[in-house]
Backbone as numpy.savetxt, mean C-alpha at the origin, in Angstrom:
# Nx Ny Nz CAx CAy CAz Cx Cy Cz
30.57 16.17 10.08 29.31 15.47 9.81 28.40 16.38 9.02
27.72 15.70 8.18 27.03 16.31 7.06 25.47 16.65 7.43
25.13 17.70 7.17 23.59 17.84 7.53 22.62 16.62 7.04
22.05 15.85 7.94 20.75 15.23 7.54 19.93 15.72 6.39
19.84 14.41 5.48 19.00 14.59 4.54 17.89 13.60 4.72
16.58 13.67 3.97 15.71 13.22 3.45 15.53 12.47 2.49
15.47 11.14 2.27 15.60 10.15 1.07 14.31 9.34 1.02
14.04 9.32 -0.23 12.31 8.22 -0.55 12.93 6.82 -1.01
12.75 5.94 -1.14 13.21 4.62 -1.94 12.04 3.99 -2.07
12.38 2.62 -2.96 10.84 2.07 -3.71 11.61 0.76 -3.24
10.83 -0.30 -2.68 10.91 -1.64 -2.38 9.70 -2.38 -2.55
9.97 -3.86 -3.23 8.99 -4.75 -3.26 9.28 -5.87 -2.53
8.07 -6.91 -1.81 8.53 -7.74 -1.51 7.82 -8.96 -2.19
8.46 -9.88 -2.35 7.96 -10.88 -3.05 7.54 -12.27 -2.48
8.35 -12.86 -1.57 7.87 -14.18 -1.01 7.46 -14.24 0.20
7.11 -14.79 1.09 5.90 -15.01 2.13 7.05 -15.21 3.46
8.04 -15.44 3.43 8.99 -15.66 4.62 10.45 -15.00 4.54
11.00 -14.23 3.56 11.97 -13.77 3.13 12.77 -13.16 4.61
14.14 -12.93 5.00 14.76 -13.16 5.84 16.33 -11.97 5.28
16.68 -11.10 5.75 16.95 -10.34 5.42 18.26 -10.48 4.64
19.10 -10.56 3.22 20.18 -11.41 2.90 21.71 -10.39 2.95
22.57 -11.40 3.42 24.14 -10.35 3.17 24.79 -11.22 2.32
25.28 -10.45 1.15 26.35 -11.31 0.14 27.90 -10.95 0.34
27.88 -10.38 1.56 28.72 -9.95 1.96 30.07 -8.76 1.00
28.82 -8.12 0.03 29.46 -6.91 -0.19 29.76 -5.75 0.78
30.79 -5.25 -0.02 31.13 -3.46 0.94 29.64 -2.78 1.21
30.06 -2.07 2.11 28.98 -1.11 2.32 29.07 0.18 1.39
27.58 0.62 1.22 28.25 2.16 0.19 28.58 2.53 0.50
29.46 3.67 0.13 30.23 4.51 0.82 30.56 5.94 -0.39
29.73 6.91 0.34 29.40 8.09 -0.58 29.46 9.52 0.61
30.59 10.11 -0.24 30.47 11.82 0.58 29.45 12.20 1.44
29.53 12.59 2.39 28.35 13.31 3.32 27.92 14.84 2.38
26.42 14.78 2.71 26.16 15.90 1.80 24.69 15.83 2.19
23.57 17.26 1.55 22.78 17.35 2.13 22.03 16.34 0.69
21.18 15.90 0.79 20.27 15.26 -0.08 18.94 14.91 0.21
18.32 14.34 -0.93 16.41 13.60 -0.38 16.32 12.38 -1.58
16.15 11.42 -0.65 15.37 10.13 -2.23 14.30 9.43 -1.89
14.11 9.35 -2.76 12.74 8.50 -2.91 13.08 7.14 -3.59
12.08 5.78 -2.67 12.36 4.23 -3.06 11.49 4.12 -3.55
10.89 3.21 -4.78 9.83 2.23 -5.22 9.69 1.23 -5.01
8.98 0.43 -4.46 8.96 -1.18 -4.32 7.74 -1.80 -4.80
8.09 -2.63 -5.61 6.94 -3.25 -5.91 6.56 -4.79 -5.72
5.32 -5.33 -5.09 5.57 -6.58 -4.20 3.99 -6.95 -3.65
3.83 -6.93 -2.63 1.97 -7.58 -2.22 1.70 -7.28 -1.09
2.52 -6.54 -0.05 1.48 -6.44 1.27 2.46 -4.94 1.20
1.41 -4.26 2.20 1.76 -2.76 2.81 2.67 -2.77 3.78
3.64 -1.43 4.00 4.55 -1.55 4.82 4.42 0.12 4.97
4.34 0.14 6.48 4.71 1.78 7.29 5.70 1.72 7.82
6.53 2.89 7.95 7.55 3.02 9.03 8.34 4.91 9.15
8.69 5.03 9.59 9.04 6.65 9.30 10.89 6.03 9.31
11.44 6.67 7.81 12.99 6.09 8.07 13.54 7.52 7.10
14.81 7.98 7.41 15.22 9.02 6.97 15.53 9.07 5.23
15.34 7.85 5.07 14.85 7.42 3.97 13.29 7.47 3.58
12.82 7.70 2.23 11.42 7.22 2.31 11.56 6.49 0.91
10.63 5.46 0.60 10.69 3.80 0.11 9.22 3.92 -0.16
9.45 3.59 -1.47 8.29 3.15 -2.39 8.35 1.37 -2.55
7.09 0.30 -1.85 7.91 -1.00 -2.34 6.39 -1.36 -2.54
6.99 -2.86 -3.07 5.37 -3.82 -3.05 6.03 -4.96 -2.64
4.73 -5.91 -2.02 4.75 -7.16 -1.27 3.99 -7.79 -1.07
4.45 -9.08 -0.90 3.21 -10.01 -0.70 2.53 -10.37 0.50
1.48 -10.39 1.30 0.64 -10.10 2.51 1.25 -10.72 3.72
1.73 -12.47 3.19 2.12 -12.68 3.56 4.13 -13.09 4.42
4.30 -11.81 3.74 6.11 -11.85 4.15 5.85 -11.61 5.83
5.08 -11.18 6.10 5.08 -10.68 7.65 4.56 -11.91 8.20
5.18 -11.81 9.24 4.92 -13.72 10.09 3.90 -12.91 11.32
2.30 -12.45 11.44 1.63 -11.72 12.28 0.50 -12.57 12.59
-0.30 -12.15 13.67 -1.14 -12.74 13.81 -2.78 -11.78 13.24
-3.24 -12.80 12.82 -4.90 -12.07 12.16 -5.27 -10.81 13.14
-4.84 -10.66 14.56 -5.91 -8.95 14.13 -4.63 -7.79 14.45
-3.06 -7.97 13.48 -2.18 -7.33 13.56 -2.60 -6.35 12.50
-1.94 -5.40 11.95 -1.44 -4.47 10.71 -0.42 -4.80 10.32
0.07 -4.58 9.30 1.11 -4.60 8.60 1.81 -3.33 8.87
2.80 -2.77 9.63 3.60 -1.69 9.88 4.97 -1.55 10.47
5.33 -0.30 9.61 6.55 -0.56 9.12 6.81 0.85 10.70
6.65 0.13 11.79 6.79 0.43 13.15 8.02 -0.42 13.59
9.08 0.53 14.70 10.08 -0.14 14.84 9.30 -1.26 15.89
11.07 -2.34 15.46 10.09 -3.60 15.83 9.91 -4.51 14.54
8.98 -3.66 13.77 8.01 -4.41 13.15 8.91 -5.56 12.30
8.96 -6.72 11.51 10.03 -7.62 10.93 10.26 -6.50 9.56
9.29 -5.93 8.88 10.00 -5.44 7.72 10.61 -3.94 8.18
10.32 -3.72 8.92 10.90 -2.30 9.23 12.48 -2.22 9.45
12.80 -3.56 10.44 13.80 -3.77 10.93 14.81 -4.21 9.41
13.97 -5.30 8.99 15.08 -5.51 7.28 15.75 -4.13 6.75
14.28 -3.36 6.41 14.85 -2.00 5.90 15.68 -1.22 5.81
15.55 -1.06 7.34 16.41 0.02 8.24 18.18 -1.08 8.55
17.83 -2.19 8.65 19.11 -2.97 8.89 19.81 -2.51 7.33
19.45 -2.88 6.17 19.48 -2.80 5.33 20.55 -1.51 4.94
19.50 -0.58 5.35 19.80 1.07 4.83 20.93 1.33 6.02
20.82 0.94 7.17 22.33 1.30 8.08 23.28 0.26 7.80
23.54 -0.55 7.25 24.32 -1.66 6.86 25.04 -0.49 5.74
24.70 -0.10 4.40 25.28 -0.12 3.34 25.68 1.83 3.49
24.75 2.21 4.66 24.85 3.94 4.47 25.88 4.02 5.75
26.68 2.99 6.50 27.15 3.22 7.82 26.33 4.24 8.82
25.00 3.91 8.68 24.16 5.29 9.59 23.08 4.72 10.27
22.92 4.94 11.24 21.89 4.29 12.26 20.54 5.00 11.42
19.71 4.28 10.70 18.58 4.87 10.19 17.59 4.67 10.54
16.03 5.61 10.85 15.47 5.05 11.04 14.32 5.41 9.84
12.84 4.56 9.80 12.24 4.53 8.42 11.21 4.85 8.70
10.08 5.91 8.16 8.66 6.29 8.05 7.88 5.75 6.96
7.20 5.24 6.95 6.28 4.39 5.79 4.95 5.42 5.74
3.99 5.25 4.00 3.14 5.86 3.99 1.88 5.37 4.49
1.71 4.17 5.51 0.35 4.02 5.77 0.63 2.33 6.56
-0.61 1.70 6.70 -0.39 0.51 7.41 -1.70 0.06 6.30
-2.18 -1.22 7.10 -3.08 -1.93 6.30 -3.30 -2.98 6.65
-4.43 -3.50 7.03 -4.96 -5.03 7.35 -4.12 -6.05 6.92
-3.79 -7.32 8.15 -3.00 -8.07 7.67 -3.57 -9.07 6.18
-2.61 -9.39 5.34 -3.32 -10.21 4.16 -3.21 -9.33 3.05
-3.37 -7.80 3.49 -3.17 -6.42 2.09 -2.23 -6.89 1.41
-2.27 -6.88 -0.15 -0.78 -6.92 -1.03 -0.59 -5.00 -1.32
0.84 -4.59 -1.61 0.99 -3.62 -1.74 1.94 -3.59 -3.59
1.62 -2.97 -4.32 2.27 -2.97 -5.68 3.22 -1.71 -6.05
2.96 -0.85 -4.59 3.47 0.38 -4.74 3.58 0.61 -3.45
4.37 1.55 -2.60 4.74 1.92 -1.47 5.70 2.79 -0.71
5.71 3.57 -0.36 6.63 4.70 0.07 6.84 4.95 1.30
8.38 5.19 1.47 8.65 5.39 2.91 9.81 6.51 2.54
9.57 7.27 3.81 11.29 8.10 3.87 12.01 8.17 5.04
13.29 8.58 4.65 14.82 8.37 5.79 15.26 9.24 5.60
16.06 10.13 6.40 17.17 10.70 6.30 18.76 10.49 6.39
19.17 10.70 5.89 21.02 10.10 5.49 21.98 11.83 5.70
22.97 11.24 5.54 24.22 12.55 5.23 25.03 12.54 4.50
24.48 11.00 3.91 24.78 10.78 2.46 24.53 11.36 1.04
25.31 11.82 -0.05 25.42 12.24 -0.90 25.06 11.28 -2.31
24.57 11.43 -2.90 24.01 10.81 -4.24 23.38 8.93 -4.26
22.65 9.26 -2.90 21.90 7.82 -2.84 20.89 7.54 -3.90
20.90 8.35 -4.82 19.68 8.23 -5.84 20.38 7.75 -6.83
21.60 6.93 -6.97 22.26 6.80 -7.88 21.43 5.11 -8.09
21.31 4.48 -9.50 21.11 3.36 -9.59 22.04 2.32 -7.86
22.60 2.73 -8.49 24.05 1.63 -7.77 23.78 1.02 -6.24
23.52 2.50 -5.96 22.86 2.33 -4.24 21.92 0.97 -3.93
20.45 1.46 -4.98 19.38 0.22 -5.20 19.44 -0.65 -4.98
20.44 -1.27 -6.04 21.74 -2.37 -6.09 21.75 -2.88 -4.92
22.78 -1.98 -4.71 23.07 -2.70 -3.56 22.13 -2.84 -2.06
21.78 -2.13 -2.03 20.28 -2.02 -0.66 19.77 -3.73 -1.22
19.34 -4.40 -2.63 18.75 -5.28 -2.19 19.60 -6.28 -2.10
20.58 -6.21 -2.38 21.77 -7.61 -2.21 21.66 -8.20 -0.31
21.21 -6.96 0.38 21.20 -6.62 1.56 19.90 -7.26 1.93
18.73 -7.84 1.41 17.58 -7.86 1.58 17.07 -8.93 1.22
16.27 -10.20 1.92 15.48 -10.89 1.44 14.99 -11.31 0.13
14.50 -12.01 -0.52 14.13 -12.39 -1.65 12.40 -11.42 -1.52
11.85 -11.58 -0.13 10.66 -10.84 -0.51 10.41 -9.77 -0.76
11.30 -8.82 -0.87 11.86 -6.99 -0.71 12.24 -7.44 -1.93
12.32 -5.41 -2.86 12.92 -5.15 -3.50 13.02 -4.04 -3.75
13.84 -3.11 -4.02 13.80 -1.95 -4.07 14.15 -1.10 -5.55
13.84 -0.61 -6.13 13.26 -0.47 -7.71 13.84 1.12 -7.63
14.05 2.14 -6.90 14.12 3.56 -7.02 14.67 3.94 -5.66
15.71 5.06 -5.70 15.88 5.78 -4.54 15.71 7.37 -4.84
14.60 8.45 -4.38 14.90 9.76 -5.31 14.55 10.49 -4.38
15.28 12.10 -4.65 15.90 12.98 -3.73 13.91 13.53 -3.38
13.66 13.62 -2.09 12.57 14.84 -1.96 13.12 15.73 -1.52
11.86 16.78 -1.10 11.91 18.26 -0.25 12.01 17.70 1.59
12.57 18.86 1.84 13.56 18.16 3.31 12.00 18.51 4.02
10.96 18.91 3.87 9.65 18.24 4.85 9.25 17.57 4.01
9.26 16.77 2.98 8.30 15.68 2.71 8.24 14.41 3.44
6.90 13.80 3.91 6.70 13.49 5.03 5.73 12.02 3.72
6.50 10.58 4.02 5.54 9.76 2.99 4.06 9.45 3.75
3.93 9.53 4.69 2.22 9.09 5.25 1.22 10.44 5.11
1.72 11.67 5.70 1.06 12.79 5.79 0.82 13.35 4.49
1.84 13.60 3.68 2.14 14.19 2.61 1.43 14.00 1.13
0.65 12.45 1.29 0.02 12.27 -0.04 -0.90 13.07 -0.07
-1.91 13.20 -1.33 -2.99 13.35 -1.83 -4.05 12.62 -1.61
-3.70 11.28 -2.53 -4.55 10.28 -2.75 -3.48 9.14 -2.82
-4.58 7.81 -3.03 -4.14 6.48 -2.58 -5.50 5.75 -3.77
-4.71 4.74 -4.52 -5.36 3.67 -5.00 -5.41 2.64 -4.81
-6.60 1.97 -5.14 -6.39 0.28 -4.20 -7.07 -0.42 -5.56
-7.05 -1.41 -5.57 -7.01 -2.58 -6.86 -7.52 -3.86 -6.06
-9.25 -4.54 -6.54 -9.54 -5.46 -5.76 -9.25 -6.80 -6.95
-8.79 -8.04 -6.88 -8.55 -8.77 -8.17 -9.47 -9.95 -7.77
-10.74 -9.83 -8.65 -11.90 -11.52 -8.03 -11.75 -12.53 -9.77
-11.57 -13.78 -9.62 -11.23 -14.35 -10.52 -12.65 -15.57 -10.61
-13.03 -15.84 -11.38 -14.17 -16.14 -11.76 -13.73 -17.77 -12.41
-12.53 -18.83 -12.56 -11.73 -19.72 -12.49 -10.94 -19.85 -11.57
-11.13 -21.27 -11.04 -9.93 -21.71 -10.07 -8.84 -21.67 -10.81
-7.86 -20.61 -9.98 -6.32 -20.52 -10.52 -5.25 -20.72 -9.49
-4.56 -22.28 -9.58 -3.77 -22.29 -8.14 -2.66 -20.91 -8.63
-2.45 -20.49 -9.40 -1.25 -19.34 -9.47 -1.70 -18.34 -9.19
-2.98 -18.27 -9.15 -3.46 -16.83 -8.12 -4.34 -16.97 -7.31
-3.88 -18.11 -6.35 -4.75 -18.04 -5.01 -4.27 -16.96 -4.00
-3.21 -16.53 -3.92 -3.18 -15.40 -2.51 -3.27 -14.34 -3.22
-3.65 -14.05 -4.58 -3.50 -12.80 -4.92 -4.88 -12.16 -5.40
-5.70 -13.43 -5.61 -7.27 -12.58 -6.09 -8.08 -13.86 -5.60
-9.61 -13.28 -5.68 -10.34 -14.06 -4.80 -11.39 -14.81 -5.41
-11.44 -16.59 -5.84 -12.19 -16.76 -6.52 -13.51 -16.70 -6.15
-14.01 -16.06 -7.26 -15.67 -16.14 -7.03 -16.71 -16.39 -7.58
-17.34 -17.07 -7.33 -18.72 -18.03 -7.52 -19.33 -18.18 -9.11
-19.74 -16.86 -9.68 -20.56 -17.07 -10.88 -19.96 -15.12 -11.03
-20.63 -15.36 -12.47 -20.53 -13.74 -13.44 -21.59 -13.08 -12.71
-20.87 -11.66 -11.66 -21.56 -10.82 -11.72 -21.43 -9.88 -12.75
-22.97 -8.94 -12.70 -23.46 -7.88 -13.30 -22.63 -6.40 -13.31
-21.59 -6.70 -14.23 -20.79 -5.73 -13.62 -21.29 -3.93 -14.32
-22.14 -4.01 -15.02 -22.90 -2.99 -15.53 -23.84 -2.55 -14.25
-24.52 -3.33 -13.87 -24.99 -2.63 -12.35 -24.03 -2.13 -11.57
-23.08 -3.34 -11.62 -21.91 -2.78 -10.14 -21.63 -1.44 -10.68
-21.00 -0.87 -11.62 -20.36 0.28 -12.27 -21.83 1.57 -11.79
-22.91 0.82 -12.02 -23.65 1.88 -11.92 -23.95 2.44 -10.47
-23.92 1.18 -9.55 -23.10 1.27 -7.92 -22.08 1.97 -7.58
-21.22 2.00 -8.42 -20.11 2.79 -7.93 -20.25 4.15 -8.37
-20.81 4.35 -9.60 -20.84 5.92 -9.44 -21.61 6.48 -8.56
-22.48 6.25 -7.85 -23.52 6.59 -6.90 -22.78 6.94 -5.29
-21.15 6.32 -5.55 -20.02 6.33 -4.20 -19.74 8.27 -4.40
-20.06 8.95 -5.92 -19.23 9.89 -6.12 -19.97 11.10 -5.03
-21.52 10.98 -5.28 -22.27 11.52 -4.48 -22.45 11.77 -3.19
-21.33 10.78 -2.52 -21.05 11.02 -0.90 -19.86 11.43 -0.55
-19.34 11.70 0.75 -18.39 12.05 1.29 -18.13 11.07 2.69
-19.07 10.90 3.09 -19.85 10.26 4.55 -19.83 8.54 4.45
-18.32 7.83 4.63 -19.01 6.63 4.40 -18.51 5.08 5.80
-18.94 5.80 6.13 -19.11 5.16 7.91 -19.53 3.57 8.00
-20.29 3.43 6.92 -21.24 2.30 6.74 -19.83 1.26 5.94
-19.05 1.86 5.25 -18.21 0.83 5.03 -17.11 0.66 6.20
-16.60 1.12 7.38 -16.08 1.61 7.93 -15.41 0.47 9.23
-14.40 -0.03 9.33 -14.24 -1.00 10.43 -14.87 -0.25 11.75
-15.71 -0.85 12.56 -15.84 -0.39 14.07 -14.87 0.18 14.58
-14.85 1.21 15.69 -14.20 1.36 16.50 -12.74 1.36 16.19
-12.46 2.10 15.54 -11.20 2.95 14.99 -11.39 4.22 15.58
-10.22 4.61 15.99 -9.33 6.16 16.39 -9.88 7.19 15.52
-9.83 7.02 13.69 -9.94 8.20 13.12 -11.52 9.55 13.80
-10.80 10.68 12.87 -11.90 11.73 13.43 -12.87 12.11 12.68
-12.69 11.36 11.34 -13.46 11.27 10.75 -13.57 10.37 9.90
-15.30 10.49 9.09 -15.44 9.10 8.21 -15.45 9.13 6.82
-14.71 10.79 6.82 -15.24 11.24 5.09 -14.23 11.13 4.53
-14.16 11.03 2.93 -13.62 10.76 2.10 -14.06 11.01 0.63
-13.30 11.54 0.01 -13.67 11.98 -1.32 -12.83 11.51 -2.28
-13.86 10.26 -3.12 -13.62 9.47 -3.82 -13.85 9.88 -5.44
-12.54 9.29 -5.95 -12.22 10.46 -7.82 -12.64 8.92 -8.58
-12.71 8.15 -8.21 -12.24 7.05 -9.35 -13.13 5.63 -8.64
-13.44 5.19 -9.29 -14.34 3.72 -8.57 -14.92 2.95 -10.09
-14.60 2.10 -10.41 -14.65 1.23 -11.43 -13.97 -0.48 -11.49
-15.23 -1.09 -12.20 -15.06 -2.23 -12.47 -14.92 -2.95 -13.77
-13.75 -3.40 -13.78 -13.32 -3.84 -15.63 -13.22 -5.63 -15.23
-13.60 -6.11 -16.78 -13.26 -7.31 -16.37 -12.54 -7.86 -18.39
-11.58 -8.52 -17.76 -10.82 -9.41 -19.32 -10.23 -10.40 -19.05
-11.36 -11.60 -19.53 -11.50 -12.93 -19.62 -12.09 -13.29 -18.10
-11.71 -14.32 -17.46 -12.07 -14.53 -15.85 -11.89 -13.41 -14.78
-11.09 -12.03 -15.39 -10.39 -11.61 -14.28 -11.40 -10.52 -14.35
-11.73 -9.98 -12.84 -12.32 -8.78 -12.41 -11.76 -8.18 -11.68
-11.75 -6.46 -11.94 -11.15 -5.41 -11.05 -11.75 -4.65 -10.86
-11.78 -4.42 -9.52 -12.51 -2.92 -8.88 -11.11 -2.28 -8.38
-11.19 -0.62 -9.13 -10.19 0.10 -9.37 -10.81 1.59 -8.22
-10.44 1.55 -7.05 -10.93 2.41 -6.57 -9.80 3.72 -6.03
-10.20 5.18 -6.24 -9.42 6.23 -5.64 -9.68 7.31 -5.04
-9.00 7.71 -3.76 -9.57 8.76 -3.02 -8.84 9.29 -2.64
-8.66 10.49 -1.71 -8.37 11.09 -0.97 -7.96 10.50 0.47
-8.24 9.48 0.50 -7.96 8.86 1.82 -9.03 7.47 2.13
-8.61 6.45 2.95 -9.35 5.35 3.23 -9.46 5.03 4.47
-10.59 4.86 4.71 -10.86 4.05 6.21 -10.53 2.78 6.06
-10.19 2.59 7.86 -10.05 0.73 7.66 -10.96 -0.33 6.89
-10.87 -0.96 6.44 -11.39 -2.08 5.77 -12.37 -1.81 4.81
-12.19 -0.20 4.27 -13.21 0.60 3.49 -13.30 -0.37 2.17
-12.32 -0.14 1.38 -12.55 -1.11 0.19 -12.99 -2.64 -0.13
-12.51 -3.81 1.19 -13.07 -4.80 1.12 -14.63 -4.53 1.54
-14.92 -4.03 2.35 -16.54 -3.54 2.59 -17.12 -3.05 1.34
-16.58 -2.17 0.68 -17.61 -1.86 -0.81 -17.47 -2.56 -1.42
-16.38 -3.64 -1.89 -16.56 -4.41 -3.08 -17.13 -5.92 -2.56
-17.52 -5.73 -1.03 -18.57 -7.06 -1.07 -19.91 -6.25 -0.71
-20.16 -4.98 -0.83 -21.63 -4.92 -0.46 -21.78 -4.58 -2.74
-20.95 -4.09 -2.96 -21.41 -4.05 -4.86 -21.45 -5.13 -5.09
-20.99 -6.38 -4.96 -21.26 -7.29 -5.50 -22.50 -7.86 -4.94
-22.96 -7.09 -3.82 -24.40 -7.96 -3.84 -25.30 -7.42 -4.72
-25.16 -6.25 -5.23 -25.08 -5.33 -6.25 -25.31 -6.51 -7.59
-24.08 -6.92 -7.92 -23.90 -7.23 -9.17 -24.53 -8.47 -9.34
-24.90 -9.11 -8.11 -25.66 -10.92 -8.03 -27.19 -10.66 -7.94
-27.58 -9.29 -7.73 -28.83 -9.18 -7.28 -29.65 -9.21 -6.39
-28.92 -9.41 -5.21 -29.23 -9.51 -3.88 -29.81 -7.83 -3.30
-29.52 -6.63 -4.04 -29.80 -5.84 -3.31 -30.02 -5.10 -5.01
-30.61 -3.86 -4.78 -30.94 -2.84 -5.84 -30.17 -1.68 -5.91
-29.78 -0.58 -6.58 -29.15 0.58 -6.22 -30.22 0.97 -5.24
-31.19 0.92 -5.09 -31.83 2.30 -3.96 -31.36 2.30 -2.55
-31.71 0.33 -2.74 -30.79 -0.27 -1.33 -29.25 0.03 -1.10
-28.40 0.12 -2.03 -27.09 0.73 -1.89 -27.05 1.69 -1.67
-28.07 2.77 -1.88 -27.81 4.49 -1.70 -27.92 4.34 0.12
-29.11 3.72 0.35 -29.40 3.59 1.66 -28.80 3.04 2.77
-28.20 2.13 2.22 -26.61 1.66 2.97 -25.54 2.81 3.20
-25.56 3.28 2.08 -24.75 4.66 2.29 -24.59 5.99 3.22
-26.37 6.00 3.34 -26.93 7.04 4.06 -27.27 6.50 5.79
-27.10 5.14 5.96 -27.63 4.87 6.66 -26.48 4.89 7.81
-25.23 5.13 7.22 -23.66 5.05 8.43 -23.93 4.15 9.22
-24.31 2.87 8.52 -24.23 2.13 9.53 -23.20 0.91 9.42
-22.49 0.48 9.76 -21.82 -0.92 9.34 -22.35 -2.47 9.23
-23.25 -2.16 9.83 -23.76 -3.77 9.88 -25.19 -3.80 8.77
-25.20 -2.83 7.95 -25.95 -2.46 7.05 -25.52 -2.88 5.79
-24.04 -2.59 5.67 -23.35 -3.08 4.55 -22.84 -4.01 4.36
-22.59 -4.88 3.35 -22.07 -6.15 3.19 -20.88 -6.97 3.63
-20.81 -8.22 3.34 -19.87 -8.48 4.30 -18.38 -7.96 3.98
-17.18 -8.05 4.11 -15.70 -7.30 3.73 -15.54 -8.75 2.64
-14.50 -8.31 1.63 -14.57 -9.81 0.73 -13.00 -10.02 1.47
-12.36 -11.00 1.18 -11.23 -12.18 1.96 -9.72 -10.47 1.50
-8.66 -10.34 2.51 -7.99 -9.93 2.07 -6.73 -9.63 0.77
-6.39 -10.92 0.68 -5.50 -11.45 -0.40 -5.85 -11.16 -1.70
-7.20 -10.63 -1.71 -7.44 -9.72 -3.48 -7.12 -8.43 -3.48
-6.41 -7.70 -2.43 -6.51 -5.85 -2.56 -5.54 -5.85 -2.43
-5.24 -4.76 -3.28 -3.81 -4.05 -3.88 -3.45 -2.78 -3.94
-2.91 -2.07 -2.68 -2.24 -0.72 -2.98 -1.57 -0.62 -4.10
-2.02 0.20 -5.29 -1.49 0.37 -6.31 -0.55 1.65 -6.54
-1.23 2.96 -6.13 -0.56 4.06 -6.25 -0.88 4.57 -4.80
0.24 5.80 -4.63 0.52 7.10 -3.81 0.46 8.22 -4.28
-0.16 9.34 -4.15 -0.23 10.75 -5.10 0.75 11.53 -4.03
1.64 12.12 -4.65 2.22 13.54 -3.84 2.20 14.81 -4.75
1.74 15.34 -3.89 1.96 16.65 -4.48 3.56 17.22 -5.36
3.09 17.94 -6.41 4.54 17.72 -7.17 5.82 18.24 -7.07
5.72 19.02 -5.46 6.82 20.03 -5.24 7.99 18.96 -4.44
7.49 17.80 -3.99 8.18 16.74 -3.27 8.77 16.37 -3.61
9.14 15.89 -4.97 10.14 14.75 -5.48 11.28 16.06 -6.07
12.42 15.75 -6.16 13.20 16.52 -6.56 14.10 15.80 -7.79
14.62 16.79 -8.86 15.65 15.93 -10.05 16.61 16.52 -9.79
């Protein structure tokens, strides 16, 4: 038996009930050897799990069949964890289990996502593997990358930073109702922008902050916060160092009171300062936010 390795993979998921699929191909079947990969997935809701593999995917919020005050996590148990890992011990003959980089309010879409596993498998980073992992998998999964890391890279602990992508659409569009959030009239998105740079100036932001969460702290140091808009579509492009629960739907409905006029920057600074939650605006609907990226440090991924 081959020393345990470390593997990342990238999976997306795509439809709202997907069910895990066998086409009843072989399983892979590759030399024992020491290795690390990394998955991509790209798709609409978030997925955690710790698997000796780690998995980059995206998905849509709703593939998970949960109830409103669940997370999305890729915890054994959880329905996508179990696909995964069925998945990855199906085609690797190896009881696997899967670590994901984070969780996320039910309704989150995810466009990017990472998890890792360990195997004793030898050259799972090969296209072919991919392949086959999704023949193994639901229509809502997909898995886009498998690539070698460093035997501690760890996908939840290990990032840097994390981007999130809010999508508000300013036309009724039945083709993007679960994915962005229509809204009312043209905000001021020259104020909002001028709102968000005013986020760079803090560290302390409590006031966007779900109640009564575990974490030990409320700080966060935010690189990136911007709002673009082309044609109906609006994006708030936000990045940090780390996120509190329900941090981003909380800022992009207290800026938009921002951008309608309901409040002034001084009043936003003061929301800020004030750590309070019931100070800041309301959270906007889930189904517009989008894990976009994962930062790792660059000693992790291996060629």
């Amino acid at each position: 038996m081959g020393q345990k390795n470390t593997f990342i993979s990238a999976i997306a998921a795509v439809s709202s009930n997907g069910m895990i699929g066998n086409n009843g191909g072989l399983p892979w079947d590759i030399p024992e050897d020491v290795a690390y990969f990394e998955a991509m997935i790209a798709g609409a809701a978030l997925v955690v799990g710790r698997l000796t593999y780690a998995t980059m995917t995206a998905f849509p919020e709703d593939t998970f069949v949960v109830s409103q005050s669940q997370v999305i996590d890729l915890k054994p148990g959880s329905y996508r964890m179990d696909s995964v890992e069925k998945a990855l011990s199906t085609v690797t003959r190896e009881v696997i289990s899967v670590t994901g980089a984070g969780r996320t309010d039910t309704g989150v879409h995810a466009s990017y996502f990472v998890a890792h596993f360990d195997s004793v498998k030898l050259n799972l980073d090969h296209p072919d593997f991919a392949h086959k992992l999704n023949s193994f998998l639901g229509k809502d999964i997909v898995i886009f990358q498998v690539s070698k890391v460093s035997l501690e890279a760890h996908a939840r602990f290990d990032d840097i930073s994390r981007t999130y992508q809010y999508h508000l659409n300013l036309k009724k569009d039945p083709f993007a109702l679960e994915t962005s959030w229509h809204f009312f009239s043209q905000p001021d998105l020259e104020r909002m922008n001028e709102a968000s740079r005013i986020l760079f100036e803090y560290t302390d932001f409590t006031s966007f902050s779900k109640l009564h969460t575990d974490v030990k702290t409320n700080n966060c140091k935010i690189y990136c916060a911007e709002w673009t808009q082309e044609g109906a579509n609006i994006v708030f492009t936000v990045k940090a160092d780390r996120f509190l629960r329900n941090m981003v739907r909380a800022l992009v409905g207290t800026i938009l009171e921002v951008g309608i006029g309901k409040i002034d920057l001084d009043q936003f600074r003061k929301i800020i300062e004030q750590k309070d939650r019931g100070a800041a605006g309301l959270s906007v609907p889930a189904h517009g936010l989008f894990l976009t990226d994962i930062e790792y440090p660059e000693g992790i991924f291996k060629k």
